[in-house]
MDTraj code that builds the backbone (N, CA, C; nanometers):
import mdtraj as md
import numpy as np

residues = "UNK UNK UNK UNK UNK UNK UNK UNK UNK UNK UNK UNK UNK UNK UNK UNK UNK UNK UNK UNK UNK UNK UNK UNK UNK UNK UNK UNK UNK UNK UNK UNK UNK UNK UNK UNK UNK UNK UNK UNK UNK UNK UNK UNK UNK UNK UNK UNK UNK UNK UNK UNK UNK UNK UNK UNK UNK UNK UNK UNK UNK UNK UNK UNK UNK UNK UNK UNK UNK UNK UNK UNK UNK UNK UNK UNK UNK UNK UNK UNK UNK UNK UNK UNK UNK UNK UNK UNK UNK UNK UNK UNK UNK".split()
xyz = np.array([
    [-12.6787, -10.1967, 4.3200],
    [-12.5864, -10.1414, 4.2218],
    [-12.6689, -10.0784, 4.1096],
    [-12.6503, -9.9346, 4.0781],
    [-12.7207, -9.8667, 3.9419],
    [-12.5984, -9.9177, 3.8503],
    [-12.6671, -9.9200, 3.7510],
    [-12.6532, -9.9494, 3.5973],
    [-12.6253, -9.8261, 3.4908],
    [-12.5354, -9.7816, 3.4469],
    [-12.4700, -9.6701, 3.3517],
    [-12.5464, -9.7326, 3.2012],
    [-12.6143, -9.6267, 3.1870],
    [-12.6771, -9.6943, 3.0512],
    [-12.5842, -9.5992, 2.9012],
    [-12.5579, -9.4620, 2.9906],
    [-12.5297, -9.3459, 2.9231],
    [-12.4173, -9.3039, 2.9505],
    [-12.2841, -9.2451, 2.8778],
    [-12.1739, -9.2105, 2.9333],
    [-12.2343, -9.0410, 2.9763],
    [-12.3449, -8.9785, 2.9368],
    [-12.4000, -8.8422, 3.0193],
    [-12.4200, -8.8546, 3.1257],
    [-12.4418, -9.0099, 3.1864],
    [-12.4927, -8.9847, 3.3362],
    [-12.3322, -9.0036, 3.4651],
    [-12.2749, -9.0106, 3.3856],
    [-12.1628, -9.0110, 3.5267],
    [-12.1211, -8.8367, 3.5151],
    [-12.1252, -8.8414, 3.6266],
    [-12.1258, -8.6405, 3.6847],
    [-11.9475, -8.6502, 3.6818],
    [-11.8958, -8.5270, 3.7208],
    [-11.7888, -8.4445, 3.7123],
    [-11.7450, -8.4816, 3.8443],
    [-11.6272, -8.5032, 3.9242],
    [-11.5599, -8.5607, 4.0333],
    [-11.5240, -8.4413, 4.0839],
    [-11.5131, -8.3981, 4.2236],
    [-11.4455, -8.3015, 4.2825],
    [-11.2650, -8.3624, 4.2921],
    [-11.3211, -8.5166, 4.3714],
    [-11.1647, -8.5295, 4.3500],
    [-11.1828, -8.7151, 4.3598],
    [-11.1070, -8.7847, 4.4106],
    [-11.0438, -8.9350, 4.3773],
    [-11.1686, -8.9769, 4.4798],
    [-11.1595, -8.9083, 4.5828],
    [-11.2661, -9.0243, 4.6853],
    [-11.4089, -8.9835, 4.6339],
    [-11.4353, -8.8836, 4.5954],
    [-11.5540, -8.8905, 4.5455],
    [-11.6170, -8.9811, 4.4063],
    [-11.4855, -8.9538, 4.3347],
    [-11.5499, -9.0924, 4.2227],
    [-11.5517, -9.2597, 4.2545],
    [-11.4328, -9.2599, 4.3932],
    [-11.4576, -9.4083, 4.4523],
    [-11.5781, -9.4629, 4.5191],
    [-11.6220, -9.3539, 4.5397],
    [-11.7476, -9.3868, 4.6311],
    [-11.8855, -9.4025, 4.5106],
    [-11.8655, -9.3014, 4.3940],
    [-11.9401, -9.3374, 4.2769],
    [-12.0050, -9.4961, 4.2001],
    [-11.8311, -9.4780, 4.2333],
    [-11.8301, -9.6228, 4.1457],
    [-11.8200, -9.7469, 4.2471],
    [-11.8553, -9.7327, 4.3505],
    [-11.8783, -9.8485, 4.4487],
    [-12.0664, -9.8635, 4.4225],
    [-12.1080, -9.7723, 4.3996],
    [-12.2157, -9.8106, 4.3764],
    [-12.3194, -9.7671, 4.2592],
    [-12.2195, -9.7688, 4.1302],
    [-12.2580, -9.7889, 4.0169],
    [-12.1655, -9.8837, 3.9158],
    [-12.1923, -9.9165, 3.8001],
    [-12.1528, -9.9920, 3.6525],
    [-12.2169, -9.9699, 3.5119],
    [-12.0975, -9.9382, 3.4307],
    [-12.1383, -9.9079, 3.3589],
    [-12.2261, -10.0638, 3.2509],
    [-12.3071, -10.0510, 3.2173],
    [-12.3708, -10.0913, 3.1088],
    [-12.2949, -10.2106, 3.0473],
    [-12.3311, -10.3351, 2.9700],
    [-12.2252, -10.3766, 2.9398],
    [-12.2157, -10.3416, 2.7672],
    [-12.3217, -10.3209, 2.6810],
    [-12.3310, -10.2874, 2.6021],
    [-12.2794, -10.1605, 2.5302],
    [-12.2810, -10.0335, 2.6594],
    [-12.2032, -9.8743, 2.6527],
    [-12.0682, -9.9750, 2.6579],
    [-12.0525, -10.0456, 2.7244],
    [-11.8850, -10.1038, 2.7106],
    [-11.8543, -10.1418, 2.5681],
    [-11.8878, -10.2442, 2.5314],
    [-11.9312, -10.2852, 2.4121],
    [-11.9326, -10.1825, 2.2650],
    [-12.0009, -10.0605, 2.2864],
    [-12.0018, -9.9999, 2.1496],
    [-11.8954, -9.8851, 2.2137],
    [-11.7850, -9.8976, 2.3158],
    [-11.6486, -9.7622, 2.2936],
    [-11.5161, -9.8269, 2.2847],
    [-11.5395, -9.9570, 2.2201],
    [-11.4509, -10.0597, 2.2012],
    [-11.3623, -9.9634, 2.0539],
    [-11.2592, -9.9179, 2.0639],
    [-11.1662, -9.9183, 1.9217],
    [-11.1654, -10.0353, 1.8647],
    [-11.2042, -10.0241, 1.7196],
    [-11.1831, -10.1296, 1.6138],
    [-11.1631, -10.0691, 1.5021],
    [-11.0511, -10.0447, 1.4870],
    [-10.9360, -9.9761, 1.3835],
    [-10.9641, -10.0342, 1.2599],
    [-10.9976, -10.2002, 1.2323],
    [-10.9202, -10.2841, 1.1415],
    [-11.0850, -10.3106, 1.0798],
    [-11.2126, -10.2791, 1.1247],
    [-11.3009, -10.2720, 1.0484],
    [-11.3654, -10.1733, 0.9858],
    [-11.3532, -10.1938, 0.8525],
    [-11.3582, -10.0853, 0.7706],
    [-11.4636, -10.1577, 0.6554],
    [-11.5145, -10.1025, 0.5689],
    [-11.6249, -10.1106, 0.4733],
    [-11.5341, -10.0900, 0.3351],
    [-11.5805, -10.2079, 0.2448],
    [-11.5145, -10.2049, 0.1429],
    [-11.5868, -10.1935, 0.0143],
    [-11.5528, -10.1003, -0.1373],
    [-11.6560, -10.0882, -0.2134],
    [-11.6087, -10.1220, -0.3333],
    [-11.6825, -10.2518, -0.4311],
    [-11.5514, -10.2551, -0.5570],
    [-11.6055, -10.1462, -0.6345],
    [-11.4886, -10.0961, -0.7199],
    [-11.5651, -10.0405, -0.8287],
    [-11.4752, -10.1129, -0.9593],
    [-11.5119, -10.0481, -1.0523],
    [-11.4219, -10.0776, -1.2037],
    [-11.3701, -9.9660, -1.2177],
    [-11.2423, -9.9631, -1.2982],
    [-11.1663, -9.8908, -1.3738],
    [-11.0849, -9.9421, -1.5273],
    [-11.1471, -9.8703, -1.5596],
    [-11.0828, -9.9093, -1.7137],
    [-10.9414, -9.8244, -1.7771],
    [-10.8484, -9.9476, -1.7984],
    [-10.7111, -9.8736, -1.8448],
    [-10.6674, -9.9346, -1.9732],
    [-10.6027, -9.8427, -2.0210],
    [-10.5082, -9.8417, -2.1217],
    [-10.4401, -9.9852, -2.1308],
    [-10.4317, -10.1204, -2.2203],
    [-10.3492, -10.2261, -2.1117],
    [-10.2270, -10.1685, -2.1302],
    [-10.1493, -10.0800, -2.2286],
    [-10.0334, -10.0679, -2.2294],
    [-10.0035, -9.9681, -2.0524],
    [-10.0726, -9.8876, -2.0078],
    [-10.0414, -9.8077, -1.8777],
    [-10.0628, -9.9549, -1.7799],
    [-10.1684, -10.0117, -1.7704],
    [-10.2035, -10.1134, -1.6461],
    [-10.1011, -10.2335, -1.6835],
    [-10.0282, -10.2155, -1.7851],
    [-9.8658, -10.3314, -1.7675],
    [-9.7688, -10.2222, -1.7028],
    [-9.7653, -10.1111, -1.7110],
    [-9.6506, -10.0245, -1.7077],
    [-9.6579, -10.0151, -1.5170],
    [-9.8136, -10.0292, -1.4629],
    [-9.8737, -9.9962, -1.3149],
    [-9.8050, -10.1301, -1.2558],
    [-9.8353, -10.2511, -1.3075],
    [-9.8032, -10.3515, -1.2631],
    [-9.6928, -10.4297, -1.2542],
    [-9.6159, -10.3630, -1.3749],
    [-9.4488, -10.3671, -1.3610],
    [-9.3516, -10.2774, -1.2379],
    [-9.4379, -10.1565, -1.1985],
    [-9.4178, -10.0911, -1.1140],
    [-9.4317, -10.1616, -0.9624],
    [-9.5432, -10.2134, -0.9606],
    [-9.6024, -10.2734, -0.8512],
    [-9.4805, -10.3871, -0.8083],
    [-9.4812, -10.4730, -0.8899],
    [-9.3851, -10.5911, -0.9366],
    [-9.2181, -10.5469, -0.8215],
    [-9.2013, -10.4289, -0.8979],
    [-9.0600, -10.3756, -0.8737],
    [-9.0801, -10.3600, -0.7284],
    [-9.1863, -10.3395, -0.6788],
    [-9.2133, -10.2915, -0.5160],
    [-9.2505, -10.4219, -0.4386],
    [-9.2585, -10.4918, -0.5036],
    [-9.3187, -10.6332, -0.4112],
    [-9.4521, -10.6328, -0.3625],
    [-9.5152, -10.5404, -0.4386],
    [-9.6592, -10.4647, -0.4226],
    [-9.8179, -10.5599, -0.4896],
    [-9.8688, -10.5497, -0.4355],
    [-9.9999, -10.6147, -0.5025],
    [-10.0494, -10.4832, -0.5593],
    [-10.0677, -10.4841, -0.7363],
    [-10.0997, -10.3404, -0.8083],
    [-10.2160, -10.2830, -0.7270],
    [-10.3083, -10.3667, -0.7370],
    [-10.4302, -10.3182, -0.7020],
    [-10.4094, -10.1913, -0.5618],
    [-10.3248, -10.2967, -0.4753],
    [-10.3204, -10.1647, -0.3341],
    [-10.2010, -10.0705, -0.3864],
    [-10.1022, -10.0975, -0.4728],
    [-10.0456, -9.9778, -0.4892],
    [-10.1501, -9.8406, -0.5706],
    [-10.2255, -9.8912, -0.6094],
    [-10.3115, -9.8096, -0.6675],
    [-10.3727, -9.7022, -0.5963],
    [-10.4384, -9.7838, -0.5048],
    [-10.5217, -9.7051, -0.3499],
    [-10.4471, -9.6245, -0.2884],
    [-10.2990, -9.7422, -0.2487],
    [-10.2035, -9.6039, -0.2017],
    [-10.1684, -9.4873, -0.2633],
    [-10.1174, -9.4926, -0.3810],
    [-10.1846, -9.3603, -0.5314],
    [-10.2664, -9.2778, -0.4958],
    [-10.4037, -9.3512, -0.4735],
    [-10.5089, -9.2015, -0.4777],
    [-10.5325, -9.1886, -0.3208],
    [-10.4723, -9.2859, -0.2294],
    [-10.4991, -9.2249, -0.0670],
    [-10.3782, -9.1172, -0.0767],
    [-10.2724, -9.1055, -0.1002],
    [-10.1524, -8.9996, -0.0918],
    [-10.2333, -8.9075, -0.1917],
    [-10.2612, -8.8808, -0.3040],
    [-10.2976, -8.7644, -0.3703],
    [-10.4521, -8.7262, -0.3025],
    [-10.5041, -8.7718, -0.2886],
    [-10.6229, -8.7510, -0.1624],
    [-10.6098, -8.5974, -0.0717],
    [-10.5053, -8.6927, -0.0364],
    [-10.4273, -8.6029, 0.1087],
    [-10.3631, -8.5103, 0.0706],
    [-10.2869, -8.4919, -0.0986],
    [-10.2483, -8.3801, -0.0877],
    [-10.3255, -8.2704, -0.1670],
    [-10.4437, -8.3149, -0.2198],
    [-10.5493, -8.2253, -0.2453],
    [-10.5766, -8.2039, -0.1503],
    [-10.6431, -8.2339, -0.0191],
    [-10.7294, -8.2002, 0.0685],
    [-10.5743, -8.0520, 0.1588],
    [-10.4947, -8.1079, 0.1854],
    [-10.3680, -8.0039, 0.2598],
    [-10.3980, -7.8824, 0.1485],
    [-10.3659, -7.8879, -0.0415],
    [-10.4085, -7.7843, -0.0586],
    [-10.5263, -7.7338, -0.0778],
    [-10.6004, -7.7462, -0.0529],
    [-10.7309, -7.6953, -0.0401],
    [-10.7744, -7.6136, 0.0835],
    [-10.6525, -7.7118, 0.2293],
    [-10.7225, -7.6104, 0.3398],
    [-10.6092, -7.4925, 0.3083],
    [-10.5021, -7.4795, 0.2653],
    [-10.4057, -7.3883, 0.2640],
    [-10.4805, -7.2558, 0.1871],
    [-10.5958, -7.2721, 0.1119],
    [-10.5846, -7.1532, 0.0177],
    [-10.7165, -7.0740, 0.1405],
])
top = md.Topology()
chain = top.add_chain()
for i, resn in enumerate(residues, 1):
    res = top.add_residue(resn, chain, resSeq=i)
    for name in ("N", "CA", "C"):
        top.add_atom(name, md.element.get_by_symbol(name[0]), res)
traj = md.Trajectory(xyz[None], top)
């Protein structure tokens, strides 16, 4: 049995029996398995500081409050939506 170290080395199939016969006598790697795994939910996190007004960061958190929201992520959600709609106008112009 060969060993797939590389997803470059498996060739292009003419048709079904030709890749059965491929893969009867190859496998891929277990490690190439290993790093094409989706993992959505790990992500890298960075604190920073922000300094507010306390009269605005009661007004954020009364808001939050009203939403059943933890301020802090309503915040993120804040600048992930305005993010996005800078970046839409930006490709528009």
């Amino acid at each position: 049995m060969k060993t797939i170290s590389s997803w470059s080395q498996i060739p292009d199939f003419d048709d079904e029996k030709a890749e059965a016969a491929y893969w009867a006598e190859h496998a891929i790697e277990a490690r190439l398995m290993n790093a094409s795994i989706h993992r959505p939910n790990v992500r890298e996190s960075t604190t920073i500081t922000l300094r507010f007004d306390p009269q605005m960061l009661a007004r954020i958190k009364r808001i939050a409050r009203s939403r059943y929201l933890n301020y802090q992520s309503m915040i993120k959600q804040w600048l992930s939506e305005r993010m996005e709609q800078e970046l839409n106008n930006s490709n528009d112009r």
